[in-house]
NUROSE-220249 format. One record per residue (C-alpha): x, y, z; residue in one letter. Coordinates in pm, 1 decimal. Each point is the difference from the previous one (the first is absolute). Layout:
N
R, X, Y, Z, a;
...
//
This chain:
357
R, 4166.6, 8005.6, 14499.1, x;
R, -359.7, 25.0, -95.0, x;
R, -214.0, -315.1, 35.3, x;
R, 19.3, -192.8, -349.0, x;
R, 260.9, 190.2, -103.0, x;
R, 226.0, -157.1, -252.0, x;
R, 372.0, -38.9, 68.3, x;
R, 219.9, 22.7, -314.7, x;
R, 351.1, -216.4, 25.1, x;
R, 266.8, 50.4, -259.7, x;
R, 240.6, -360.5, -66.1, x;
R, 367.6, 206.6, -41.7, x;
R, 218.7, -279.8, -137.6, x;
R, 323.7, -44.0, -224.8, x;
R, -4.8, -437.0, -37.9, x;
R, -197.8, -198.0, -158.8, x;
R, -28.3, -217.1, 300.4, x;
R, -171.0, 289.5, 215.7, x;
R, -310.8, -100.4, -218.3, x;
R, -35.4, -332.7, 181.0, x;
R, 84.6, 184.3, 331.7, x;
R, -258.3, 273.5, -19.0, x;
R, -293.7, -200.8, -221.2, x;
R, -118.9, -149.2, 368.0, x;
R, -8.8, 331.2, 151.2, x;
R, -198.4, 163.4, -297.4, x;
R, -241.2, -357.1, 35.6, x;
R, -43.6, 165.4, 355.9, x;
R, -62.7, 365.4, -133.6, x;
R, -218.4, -53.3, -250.0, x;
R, -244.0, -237.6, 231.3, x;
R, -9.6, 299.4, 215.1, x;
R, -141.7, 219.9, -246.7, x;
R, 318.0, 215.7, -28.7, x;
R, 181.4, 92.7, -317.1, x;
R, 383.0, -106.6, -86.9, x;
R, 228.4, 144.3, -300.1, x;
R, 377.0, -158.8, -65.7, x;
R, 277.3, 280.2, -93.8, x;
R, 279.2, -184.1, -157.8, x;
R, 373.8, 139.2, -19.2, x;
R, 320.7, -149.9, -125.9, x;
R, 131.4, -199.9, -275.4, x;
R, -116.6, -353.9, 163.6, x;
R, -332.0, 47.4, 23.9, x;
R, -203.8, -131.4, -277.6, x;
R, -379.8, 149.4, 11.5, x;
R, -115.6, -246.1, -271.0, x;
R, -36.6, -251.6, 317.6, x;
R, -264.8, 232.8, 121.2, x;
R, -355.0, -113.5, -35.5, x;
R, -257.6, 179.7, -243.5, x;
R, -200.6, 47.9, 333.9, x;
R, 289.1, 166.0, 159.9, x;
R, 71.1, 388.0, 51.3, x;
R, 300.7, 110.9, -142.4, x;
R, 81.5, 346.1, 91.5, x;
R, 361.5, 151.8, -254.0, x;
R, 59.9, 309.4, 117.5, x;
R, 90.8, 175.2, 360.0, x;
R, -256.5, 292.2, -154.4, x;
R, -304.4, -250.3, -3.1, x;
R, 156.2, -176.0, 357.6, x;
R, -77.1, 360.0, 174.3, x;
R, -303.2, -1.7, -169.8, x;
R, -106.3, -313.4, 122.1, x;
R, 104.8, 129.2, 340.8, x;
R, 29.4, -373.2, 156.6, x;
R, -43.2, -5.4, 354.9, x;
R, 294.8, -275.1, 59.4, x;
R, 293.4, -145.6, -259.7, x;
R, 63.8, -323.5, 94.7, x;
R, 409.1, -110.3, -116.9, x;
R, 109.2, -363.4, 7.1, x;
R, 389.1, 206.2, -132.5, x;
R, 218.8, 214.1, 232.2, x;
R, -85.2, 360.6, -118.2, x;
R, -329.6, 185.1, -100.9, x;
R, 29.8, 355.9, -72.4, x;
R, -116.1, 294.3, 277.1, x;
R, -219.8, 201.2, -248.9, x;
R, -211.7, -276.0, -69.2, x;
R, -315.5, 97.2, 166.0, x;
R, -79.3, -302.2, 319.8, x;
R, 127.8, -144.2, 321.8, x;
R, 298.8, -226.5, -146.2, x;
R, -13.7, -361.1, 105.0, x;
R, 256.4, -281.2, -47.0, x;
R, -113.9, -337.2, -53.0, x;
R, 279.5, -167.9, -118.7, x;
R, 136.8, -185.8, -278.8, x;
R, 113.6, -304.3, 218.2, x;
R, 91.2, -119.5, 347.2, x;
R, 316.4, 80.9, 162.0, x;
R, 212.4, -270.9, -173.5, x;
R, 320.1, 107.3, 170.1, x;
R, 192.1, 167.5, -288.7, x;
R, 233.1, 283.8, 71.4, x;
R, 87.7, 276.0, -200.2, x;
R, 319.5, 110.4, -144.5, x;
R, 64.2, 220.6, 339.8, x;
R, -44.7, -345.8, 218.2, x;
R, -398.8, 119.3, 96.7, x;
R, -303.9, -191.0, -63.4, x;
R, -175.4, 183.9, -251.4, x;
R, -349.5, -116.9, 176.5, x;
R, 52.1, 237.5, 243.3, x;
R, 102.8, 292.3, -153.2, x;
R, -187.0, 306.9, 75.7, x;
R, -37.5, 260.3, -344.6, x;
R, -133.1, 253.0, 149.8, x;
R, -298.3, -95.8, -218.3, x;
R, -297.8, -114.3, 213.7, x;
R, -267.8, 69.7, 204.4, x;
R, -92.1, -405.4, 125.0, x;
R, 119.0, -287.0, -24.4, x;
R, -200.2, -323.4, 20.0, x;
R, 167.8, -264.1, 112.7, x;
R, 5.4, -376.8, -74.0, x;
R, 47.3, -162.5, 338.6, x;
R, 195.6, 71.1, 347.0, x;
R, 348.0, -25.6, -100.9, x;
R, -48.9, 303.4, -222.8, x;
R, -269.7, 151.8, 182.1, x;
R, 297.2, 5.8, 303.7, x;
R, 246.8, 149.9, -191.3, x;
R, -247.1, 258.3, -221.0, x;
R, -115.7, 102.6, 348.6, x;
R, 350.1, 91.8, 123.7, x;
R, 75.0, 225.2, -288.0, x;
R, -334.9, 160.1, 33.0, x;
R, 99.4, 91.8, 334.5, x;
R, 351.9, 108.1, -83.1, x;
R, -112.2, 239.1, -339.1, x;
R, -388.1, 80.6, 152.0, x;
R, -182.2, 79.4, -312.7, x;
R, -163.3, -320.5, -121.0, x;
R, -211.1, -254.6, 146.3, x;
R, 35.9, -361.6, -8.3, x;
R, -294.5, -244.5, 26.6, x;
R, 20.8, -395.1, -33.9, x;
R, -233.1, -116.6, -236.2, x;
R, 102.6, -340.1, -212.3, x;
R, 133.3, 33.5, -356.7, x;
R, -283.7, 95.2, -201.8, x;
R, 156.2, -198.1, -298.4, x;
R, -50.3, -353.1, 193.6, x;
R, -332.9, 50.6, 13.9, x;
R, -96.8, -254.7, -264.3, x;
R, 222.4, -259.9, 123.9, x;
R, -260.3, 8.0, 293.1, x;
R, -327.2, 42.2, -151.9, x;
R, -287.7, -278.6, 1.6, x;
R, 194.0, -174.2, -376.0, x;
R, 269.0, -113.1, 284.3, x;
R, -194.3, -297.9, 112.5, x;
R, -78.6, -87.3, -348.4, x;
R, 370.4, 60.2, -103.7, x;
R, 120.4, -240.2, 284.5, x;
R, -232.6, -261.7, -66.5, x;
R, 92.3, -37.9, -431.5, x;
R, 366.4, 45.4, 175.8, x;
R, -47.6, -332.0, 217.3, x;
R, -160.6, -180.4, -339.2, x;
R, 324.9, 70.1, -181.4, x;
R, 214.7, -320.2, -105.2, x;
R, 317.0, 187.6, 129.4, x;
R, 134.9, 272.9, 152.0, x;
R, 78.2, 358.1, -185.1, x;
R, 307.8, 159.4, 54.3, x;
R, 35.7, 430.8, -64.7, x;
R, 318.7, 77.3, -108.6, x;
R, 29.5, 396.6, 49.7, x;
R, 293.3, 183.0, -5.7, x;
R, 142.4, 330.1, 45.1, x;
R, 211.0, 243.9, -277.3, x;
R, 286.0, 72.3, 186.2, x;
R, 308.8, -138.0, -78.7, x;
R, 120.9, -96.3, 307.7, x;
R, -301.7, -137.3, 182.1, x;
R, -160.5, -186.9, -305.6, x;
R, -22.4, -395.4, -37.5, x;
R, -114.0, -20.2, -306.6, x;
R, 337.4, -70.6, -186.0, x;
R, 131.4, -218.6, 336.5, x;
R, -304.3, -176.7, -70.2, x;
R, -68.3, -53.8, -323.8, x;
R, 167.9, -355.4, -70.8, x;
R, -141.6, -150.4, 285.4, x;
R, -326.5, 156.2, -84.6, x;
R, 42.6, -166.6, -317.5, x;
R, 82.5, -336.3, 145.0, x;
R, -284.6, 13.0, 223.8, x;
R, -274.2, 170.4, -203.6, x;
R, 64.0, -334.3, -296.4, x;
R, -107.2, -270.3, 282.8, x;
R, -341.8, 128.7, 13.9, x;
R, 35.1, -76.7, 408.0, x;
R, -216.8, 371.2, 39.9, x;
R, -120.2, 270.5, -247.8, x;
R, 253.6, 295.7, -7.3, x;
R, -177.6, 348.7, -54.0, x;
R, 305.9, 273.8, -51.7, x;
R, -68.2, 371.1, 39.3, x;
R, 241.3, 279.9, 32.6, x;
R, 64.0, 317.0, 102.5, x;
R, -85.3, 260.3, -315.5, x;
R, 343.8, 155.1, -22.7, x;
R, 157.3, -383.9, -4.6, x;
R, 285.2, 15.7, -310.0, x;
R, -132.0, -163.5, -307.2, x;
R, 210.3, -228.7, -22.9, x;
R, -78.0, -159.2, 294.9, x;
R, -340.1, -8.1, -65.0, x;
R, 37.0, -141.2, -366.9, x;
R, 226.9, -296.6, 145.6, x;
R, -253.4, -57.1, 228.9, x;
R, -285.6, -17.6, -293.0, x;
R, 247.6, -281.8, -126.7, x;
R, -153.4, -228.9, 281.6, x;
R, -399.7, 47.7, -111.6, x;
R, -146.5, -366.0, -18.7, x;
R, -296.3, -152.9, 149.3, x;
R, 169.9, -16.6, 357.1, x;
R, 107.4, 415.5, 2.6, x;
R, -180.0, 299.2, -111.8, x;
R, 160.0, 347.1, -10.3, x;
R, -234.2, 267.9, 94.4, x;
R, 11.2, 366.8, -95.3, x;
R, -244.6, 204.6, 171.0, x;
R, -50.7, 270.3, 233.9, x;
R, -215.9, -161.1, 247.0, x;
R, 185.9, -314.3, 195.2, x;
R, -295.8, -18.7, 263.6, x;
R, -135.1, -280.2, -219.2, x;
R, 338.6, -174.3, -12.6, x;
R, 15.3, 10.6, 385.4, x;
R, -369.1, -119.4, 58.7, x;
R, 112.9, -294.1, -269.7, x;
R, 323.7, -130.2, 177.2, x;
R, 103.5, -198.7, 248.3, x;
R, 338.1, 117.4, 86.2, x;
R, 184.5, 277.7, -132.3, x;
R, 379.9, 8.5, -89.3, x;
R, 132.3, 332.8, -19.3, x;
R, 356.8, 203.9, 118.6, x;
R, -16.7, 371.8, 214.6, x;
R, -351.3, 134.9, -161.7, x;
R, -280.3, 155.0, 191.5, x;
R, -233.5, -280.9, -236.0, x;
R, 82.9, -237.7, 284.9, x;
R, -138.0, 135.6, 266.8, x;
R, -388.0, 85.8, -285.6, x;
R, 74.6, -393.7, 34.3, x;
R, 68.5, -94.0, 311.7, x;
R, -299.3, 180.5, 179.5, x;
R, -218.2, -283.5, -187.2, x;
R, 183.7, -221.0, 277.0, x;
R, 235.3, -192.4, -300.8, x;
R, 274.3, -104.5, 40.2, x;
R, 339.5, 205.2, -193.3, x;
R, 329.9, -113.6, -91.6, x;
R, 233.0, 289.0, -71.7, x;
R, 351.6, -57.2, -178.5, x;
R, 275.2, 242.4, 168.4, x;
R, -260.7, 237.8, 177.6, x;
R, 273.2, 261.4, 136.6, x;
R, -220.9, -27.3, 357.9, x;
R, -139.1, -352.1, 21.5, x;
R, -265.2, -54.2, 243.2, x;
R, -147.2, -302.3, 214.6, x;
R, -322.6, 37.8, -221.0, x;
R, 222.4, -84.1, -348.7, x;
R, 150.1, -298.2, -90.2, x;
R, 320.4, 147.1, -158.2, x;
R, 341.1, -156.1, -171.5, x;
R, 270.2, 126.8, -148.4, x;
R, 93.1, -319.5, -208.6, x;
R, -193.4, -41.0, -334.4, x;
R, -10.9, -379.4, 1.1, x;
R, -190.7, 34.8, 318.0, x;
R, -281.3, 131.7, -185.5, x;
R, -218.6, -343.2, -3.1, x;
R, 97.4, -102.7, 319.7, x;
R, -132.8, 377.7, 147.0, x;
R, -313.7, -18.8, -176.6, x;
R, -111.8, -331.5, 76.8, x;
R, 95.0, 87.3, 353.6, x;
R, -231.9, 273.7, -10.9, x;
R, -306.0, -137.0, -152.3, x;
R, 5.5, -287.9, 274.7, x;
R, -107.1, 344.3, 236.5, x;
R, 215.4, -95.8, 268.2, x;
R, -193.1, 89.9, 352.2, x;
R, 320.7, 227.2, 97.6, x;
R, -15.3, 163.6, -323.0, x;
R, -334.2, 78.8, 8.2, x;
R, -14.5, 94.9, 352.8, x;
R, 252.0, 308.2, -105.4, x;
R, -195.8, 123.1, -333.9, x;
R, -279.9, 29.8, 236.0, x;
R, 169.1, 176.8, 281.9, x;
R, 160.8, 211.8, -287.7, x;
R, -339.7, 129.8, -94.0, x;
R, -130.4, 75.6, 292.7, x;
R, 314.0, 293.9, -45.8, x;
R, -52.7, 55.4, -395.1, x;
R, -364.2, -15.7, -75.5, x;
R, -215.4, -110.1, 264.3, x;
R, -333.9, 72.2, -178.3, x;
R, -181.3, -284.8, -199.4, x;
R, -372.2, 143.6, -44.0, x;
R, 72.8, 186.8, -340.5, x;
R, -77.3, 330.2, 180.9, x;
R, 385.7, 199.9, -54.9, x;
R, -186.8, 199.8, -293.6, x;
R, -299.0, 120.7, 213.8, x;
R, 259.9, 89.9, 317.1, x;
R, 187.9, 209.4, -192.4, x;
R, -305.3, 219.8, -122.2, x;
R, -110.7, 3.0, 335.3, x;
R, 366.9, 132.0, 171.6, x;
R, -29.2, 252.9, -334.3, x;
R, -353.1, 126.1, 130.2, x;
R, 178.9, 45.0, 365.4, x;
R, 229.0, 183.6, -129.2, x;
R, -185.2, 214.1, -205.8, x;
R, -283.1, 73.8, 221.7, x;
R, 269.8, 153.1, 231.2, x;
R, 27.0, -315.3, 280.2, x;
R, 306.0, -100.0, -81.2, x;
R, 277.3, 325.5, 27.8, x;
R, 352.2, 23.0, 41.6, x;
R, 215.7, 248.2, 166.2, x;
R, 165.1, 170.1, -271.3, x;
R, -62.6, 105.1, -379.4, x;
R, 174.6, -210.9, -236.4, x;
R, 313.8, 149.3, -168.7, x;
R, -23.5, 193.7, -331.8, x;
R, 286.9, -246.9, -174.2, x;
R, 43.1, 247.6, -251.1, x;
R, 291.9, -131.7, -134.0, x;
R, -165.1, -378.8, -85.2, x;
R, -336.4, 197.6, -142.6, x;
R, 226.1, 186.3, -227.3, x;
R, 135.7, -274.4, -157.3, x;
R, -330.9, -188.4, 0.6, x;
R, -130.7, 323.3, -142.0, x;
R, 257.9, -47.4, -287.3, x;
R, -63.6, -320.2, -70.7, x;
R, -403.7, 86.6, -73.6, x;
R, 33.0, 312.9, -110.9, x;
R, -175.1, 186.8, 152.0, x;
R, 94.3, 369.0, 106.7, x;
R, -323.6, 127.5, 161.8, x;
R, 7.1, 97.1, 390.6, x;
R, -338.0, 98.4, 12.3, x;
//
């Protein structure tokens, strides 16, 4: 690449949570003098929460045009014929969850990609493994660039109006599925607790959360709870002091803050949660929590030294930087990636697009 160059970097997602995820990473692009365009696909995806000082590129015609030199995916899949080295960034971290064939979907390898950053050395060892076993894409450990803000220089600023607060805020999150979700375990003793105005409740939930759950839970808005729609929680995590959640990939965005969590039927509790199984423990888990028992804390810590190790704010800027290695051709692997002609059919389907030139 020529001296002052300028890099272009396509944003390939299908949520409208990727636009949280990726927004740090652009931050990072943009500073550098490079150019980034978002290609949206799907049915839930909504590009009105793109800004008017965003790129918006609608077509696979004007995406070969644009001729990006890397598409970075926060989803599983990104099609072949999309011009770019291919690079997963996630959507999450490895919450445990296992797909309907008993694997954890984390791990699964599509065929799809040409790097994978990582978020810290329990994926990084795993990632690393594969990439050995399969031999046509690199992996490189760089931070999650989506944490980023939860590390910049606000964070002392943050912590210091969070030690001036009267009491303590509890985030309720929650997954959609049916059989990992609290929210309706929860709700009456949510209820209970949220009317003695003991802490301030904030509630936020998974997008694809049924309705109805989420309109019983609008039932409890009062000056002690607030239910938050949005498609940014970093702002909810920075405001907390202790998150109560079930099996979501939110608690570990949480937990890297070093705060303590309190899951309700996690289906793989750890020594870094305070779990129960018993709804009328809820109070008694909580309060337990937000004492931060030394023990406690001792294993969040320990935990993410394994998860997400890196506190400087840097993730976005290490994943550029393990993208330039790769593209300048100091990073290789042994083998060419697969064709997967089979999964870029069907994505080819699903945009319509028929051209193989």
């Amino acid at each position: 690449m020529d001296p002052g160059a300028v890099r272009k970097y396509l944003f390939f997602i299908s949520q409208n949570y990727s636009y949280a995820i990726l927004r740090p990473l652009q931050q990072e692009i943009i500073r550098r003098g490079d150019e980034v365009a978002w290609f949206l696909w799907g049915d839930e995806v909504n590009a009105r929460y793109l800004k008017e000082n965003e790129r918006h590129i609608k077509t696979v015609d004007d995406v070969k045009v644009y001729h990006p030199d890397a598409v970075f995916v926060p989803g599983n899949m990104v099609p072949r014929f999309f011009p770019g080295l291919k690079v997963a960034v996630f959507h999450g971290f490895d919450a445990g969850k296992l797909n309907r064939r008993g694997k954890n979907d984390h791990f699964n390898i599509r065929q799809c990609f040409d790097l994978y950053c990582t978020q810290g050395p329990n994926t990084t060892s795993v990632f690393s493994q594969l990439a050995k076993k399969h031999g046509y894409f690199n992996v490189v450990e760089t931070g999650w660039p989506t944490l980023d803000p939860l590390f910049d220089k606000v964070e002392g600023a943050t912590s210091k109006a969070n030690e001036a607060k009267t009491k303590k805020t509890v985030l309720m999150c929650s997954t959609f599925s049916r059989n990992l979700t609290c929210a309706p375990h929860l709700f009456e003793q949510v209820k209970k607790e949220s009317a003695t105005g003991e802490w301030q409740w904030l509630v936020q939930f998974h997008p694809k959360m049924p309705k109805q759950i989420i309109q019983q839970y609008k039932t409890l808005e009062s000056e002690h709870l607030t239910f938050v729609e949005t498609d940014n929680v970093l702002p909810l995590l920075k405001q907390a002091d202790v998150m109560l959640c079930d099996t979501s990939s939110v608690i570990q965005m949480f937990i890297v803050q070093n705060k303590p969590v309190v899951t309700f039927n996690n289906i793989d509790p750890q020594p870094h949660m305070v779990n129960f199984t018993d709804p009328a423990l809820l109070a008694e888990k909580l309060d337990y929590a937000l004492k931060y028992p030394a023990c406690l804390q001792k294993n969040v810590s320990d935990y993410i030294q394994q998860l997400h190790p890196y506190r400087d704010g840097n993730s976005s800027a290490r994943v550029l930087e393990a993208v330039e290695q790769v593209l300048q051709g100091h990073l290789t692997t042994a083998k060419k990636k697969p064709l997967n002609l089979l999964r870029n059919l069907k994505l080819r389907k699903k945009l319509n697009y028929w051209k193989f030139n």
